[in-house]
C-alpha positions as CSV (number, residue, x, y, z in Angstrom):
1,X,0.0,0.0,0.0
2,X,1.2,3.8,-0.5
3,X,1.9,5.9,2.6
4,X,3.7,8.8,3.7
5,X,6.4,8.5,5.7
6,X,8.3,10.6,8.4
7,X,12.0,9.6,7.7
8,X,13.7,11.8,9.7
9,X,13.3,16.0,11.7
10,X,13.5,18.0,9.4
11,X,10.8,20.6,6.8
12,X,8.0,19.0,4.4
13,X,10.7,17.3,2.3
14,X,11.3,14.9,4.7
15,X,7.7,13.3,4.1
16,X,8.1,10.7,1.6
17,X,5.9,8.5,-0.3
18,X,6.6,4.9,0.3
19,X,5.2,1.3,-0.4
20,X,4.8,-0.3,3.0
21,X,3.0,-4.2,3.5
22,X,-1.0,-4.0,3.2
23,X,-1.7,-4.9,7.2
24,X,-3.6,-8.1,8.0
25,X,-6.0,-8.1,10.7
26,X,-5.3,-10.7,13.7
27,X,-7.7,-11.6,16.0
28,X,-10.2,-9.4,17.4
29,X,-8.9,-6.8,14.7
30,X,-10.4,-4.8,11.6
31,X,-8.9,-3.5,9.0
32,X,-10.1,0.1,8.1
33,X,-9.6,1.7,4.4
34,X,-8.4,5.1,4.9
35,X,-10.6,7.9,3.3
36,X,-9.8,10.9,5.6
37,X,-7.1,12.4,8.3
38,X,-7.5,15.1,10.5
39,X,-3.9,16.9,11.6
40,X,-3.0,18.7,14.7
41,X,-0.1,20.9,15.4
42,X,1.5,17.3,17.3
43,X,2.0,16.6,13.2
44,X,4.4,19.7,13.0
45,X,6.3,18.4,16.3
46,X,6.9,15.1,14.7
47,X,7.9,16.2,11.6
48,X,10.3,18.8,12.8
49,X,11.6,17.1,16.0
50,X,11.3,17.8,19.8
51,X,14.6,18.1,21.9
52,X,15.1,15.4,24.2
53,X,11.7,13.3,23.3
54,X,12.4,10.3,20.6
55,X,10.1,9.9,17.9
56,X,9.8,6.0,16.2
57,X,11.1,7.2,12.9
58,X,10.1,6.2,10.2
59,X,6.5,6.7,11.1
60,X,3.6,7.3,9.0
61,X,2.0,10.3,10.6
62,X,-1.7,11.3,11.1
63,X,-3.8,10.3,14.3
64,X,-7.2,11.4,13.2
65,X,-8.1,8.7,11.3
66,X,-11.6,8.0,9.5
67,X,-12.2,5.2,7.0
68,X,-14.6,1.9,5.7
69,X,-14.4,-1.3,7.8
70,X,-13.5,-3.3,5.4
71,X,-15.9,-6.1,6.8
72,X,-19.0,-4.3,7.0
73,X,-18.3,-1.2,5.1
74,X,-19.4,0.8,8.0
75,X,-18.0,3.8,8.3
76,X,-16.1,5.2,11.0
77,X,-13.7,7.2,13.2
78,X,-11.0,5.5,15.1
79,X,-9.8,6.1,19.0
80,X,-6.6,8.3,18.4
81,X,-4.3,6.0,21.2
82,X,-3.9,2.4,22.3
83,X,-2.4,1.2,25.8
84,X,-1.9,-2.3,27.6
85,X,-5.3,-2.6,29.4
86,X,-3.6,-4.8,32.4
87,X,-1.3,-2.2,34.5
88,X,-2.9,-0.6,37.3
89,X,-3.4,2.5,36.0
90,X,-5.5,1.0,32.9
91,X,-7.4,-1.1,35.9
92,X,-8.5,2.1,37.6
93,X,-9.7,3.4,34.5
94,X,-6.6,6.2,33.8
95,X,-5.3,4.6,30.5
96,X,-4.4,8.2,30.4
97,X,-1.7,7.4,32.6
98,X,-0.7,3.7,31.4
99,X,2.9,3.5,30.5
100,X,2.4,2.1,27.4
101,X,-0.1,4.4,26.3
102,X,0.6,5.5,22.9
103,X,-0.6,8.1,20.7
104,X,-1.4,6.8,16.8
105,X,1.1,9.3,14.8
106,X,3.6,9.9,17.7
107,X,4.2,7.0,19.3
108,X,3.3,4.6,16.2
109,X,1.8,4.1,12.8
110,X,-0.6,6.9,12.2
111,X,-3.2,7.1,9.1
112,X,-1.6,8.7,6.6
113,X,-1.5,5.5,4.2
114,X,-4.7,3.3,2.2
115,X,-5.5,1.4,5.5
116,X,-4.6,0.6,9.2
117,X,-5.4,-2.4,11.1
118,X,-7.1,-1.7,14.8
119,X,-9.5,-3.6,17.8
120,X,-12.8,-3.6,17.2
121,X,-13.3,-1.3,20.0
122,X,-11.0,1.5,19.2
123,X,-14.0,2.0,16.2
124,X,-16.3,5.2,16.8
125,X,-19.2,4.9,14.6
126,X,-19.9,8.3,12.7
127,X,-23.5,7.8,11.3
128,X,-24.5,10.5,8.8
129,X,-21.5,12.9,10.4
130,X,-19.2,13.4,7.1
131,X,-15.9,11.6,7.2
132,X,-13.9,15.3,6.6
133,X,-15.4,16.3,9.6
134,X,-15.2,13.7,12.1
135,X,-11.9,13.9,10.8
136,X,-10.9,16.9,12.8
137,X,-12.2,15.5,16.0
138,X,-10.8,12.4,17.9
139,X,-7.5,14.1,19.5
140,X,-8.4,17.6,20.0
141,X,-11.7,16.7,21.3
142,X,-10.4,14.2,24.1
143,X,-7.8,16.7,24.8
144,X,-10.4,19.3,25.2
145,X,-12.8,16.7,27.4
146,X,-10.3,15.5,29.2
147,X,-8.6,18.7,30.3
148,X,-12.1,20.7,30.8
149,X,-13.9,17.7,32.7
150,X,-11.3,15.4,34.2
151,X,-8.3,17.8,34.7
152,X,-9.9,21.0,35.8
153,X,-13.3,19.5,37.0
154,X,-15.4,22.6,35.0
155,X,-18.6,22.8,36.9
156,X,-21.9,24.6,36.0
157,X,-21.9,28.3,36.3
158,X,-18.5,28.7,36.6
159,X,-16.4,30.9,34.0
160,X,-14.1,29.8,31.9
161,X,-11.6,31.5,29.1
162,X,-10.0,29.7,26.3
163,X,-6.9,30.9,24.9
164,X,-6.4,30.3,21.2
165,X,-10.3,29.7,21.0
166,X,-10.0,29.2,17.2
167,X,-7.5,26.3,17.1
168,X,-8.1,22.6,16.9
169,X,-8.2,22.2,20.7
170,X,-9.6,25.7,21.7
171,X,-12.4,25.0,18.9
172,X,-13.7,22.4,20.4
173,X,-12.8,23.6,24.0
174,X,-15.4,26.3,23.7
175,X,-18.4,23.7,23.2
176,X,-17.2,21.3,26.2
177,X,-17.5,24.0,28.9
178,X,-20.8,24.8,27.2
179,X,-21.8,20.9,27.4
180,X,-20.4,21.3,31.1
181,X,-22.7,24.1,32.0
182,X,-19.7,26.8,32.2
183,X,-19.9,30.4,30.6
184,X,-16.8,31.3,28.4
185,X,-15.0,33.7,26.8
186,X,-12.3,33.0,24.2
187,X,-9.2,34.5,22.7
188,X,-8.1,34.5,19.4
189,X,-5.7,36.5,17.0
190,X,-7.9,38.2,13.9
191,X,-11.5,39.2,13.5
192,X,-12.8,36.1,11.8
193,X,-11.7,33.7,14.4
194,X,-13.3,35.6,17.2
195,X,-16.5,35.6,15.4
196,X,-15.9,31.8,15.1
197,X,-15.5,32.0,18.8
198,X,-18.6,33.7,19.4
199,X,-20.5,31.4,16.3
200,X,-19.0,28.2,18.6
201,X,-21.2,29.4,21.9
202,X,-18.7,32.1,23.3
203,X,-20.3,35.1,25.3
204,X,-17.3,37.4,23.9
205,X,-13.8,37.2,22.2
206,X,-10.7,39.7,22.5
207,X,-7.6,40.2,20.7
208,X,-4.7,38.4,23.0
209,X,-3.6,42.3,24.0
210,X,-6.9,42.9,25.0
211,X,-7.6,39.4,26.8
212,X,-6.9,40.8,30.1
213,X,-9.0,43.9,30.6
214,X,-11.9,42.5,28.7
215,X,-12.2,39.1,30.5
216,X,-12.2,41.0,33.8
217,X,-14.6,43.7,32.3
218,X,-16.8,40.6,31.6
219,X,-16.0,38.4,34.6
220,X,-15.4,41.0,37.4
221,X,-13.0,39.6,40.2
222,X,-12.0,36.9,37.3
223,X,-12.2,33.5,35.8
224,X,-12.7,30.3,37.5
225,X,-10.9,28.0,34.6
226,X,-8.1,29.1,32.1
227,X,-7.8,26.5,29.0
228,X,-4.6,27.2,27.3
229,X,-2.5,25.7,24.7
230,X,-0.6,28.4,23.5
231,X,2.0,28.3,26.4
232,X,4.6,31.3,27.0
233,X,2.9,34.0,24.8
234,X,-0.6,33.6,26.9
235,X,1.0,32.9,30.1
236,X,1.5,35.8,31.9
237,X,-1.9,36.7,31.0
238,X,-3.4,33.6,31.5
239,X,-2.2,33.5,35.4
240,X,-3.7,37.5,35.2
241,X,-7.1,36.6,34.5
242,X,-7.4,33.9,37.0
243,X,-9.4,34.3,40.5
244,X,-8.3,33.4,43.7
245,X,-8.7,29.4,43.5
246,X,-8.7,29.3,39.8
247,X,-7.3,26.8,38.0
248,X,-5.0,26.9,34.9
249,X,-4.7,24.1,32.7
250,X,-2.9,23.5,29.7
251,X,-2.1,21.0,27.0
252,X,0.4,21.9,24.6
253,X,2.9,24.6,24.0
254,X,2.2,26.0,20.4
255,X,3.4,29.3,21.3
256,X,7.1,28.3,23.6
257,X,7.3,26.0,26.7
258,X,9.8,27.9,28.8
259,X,8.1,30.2,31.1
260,X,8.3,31.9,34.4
261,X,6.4,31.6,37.8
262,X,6.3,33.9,40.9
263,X,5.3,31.1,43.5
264,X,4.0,34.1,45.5
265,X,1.2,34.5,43.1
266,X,0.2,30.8,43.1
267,X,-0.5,30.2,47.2
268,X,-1.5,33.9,47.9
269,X,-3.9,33.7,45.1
270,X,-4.5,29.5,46.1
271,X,-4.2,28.8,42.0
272,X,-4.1,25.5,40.8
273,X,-2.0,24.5,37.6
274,X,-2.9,21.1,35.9
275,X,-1.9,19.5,32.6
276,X,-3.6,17.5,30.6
277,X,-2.5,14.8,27.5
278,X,-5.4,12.7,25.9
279,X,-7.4,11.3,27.7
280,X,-9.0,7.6,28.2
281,X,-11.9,5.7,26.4
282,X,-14.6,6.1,28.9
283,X,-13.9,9.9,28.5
284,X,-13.8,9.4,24.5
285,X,-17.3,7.7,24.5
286,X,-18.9,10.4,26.7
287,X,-17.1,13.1,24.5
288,X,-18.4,11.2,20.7
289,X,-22.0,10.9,22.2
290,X,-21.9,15.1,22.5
291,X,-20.8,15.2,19.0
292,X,-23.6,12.6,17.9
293,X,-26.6,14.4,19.5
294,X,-25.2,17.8,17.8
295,X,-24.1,19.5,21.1
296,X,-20.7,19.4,19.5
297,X,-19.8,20.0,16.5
298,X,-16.2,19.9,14.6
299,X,-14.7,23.3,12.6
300,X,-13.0,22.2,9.4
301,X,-10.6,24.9,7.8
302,X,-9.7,23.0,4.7
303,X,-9.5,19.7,3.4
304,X,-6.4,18.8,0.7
305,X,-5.6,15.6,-0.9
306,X,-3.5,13.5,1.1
307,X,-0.3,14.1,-1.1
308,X,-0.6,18.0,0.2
309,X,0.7,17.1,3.3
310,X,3.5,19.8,3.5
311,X,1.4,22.4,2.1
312,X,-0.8,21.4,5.4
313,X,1.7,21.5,7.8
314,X,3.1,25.2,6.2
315,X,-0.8,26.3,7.3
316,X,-0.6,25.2,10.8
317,X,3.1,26.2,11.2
318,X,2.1,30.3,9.9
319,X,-1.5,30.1,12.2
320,X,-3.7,30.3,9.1
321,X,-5.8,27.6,10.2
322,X,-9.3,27.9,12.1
323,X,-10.1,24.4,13.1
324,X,-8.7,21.4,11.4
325,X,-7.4,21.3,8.0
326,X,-8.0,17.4,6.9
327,X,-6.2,15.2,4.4
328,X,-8.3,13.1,1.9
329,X,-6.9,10.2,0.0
């Protein structure tokens, strides 16, 4: 079968087009013709490298994955990570937390290729959702569940800002604390991605210079719940906006990973500061069934044929993108 191919770090040109084995399904497995793949900015981190964290090159890229079962010609979304479901950690219902825990397109085989082999329950029926869109959901929405519901515990009425409201994770991070009962406010960097914000259930949206004064012009003494993938350039900020107790909880660092903390400011103002990766498959069945009954619902930029992979990757590394740009074979 074709599929594209990581070989080594480097720019687009280090994506090649390979012949690789047509997989065989083993027991308990299905085979699943690729048709679509969402990409997230972990796509860019592969590609290019990440100091000190070893990738499984070569490695076909791509975790959002939608396809036909081969056997029943369903079709369907697949679970964006695997793990060993006998540790203690998969036991007590963190796969999250497994060791072995593995995300498709980072720690192994992603989609970008004619078909992957999976379980039968890493399969996510779609129904009459189109395969380009539930292609832009899997990762960034169990990100986005995970961190909102599990990692900062959003309640009802409290108030929430998302940073980078536009993006893949902040997209979809808008319509969780909605689901959860919170009220939010989003950033974002141009005029049509904080309309999106606003089309996606936010109350307001600001320009990142602005975040601060108009979040506490709409919150008063401040947020409850900061969502922020962004990292060093939201920061500061980020910590600014928060209420005494609030909680700050990231996961990613789009935007730099180094920053700096005043530990006065986190016990005088009691915040907490979580982190979230994934998530685990009780929290990604909860998550698809708000994208099935329409309380959800997934923001495609673009969608390119498959072998405009680097033109992809050149969207998400210069910010153009609102959403999910998708690959189609």
């Amino acid at each position: 079968m074709k599929a594209l191919i990581v070989t080594r770090h480097g720019g687009a040109e280090v994506i090649e087009a390979q012949e690789r084995p047509l997989p065989e399904p083993g027991p308990g497995e299905v085979r699943v013709r690729v048709t679509h793949v969402g990409l997230n900015h972990l796509d860019v981190w592969v590609r290019r490298g990440v100091p000190g964290h070893p990738f499984p090159l070569p490695l076909i890229p791509g975790s959002d994955i939608v396809g036909v079962r081969e056997d029943t010609g369903e079709r369907v979304a697949i679970a964006p990570a695997t793990w060993c479901g006998s540790c203690a950690r998969c036991d007590e219902g963190r796969q999250d937390l497994c060791r072995r825990y593995s995300i498709r397109g980072e720690g192994q085989d992603g989609g970008c290729c004619e078909a992957v082999v999976v379980k039968e329950g890493a399969l996510l029926p779609i129904g009459d959702l189109p395969p380009e869109r539930a292609a832009a959901l899997p990762l960034s929405l169990l990100t986005a569940w995970h961190l909102l519901a599990t990692r900062a515990g959003v309640r009802p009425g409290q108030r929430v800002l998302v940073q980078g409201g536009a993006g893949g994770v902040g997209s979809l991070a808008i319509q969780v604390a909605r689901v959860l009962g919170a009220r939010v406010v989003a950033s974002a960097s141009t005029s049509e991605k904080r309309a999106l914000c606003v089309q996606l259930g936010a109350e307001a949206a600001f320009t990142y210079d602005d975040v601060v004064k108009g979040t506490k012009g709409w919150s008063g003494d401040g947020v409850d719940v900061v969502i922020d993938s962004s990292g060093a350039a939201t920061w500061k900020d980020s910590l600014r906006v928060l209420r005494w107790g609030g909680t700050y909880a990231t996961c990613g660092a789009t935007a730099g990973h180094a920053v700096e903390l005043d530990l006065r400011a986190l016990f005088f103002k009691q915040l907490t500061l979580v982190g979230g990766t994934m998530g685990g498959p009780a929290e990604m069945r909860i998550a698809w069934d708000a994208v099935r009954c329409g309380a959800i619902v997934p923001v495609v930029d673009r969608v390119l044929p498959m072998d405009k992979i680097g033109e992809a990757h050149a969207a998400i590394e210069g910010r153009e993108v609102a959403g999910k740009v998708v690959l189609e074979s």
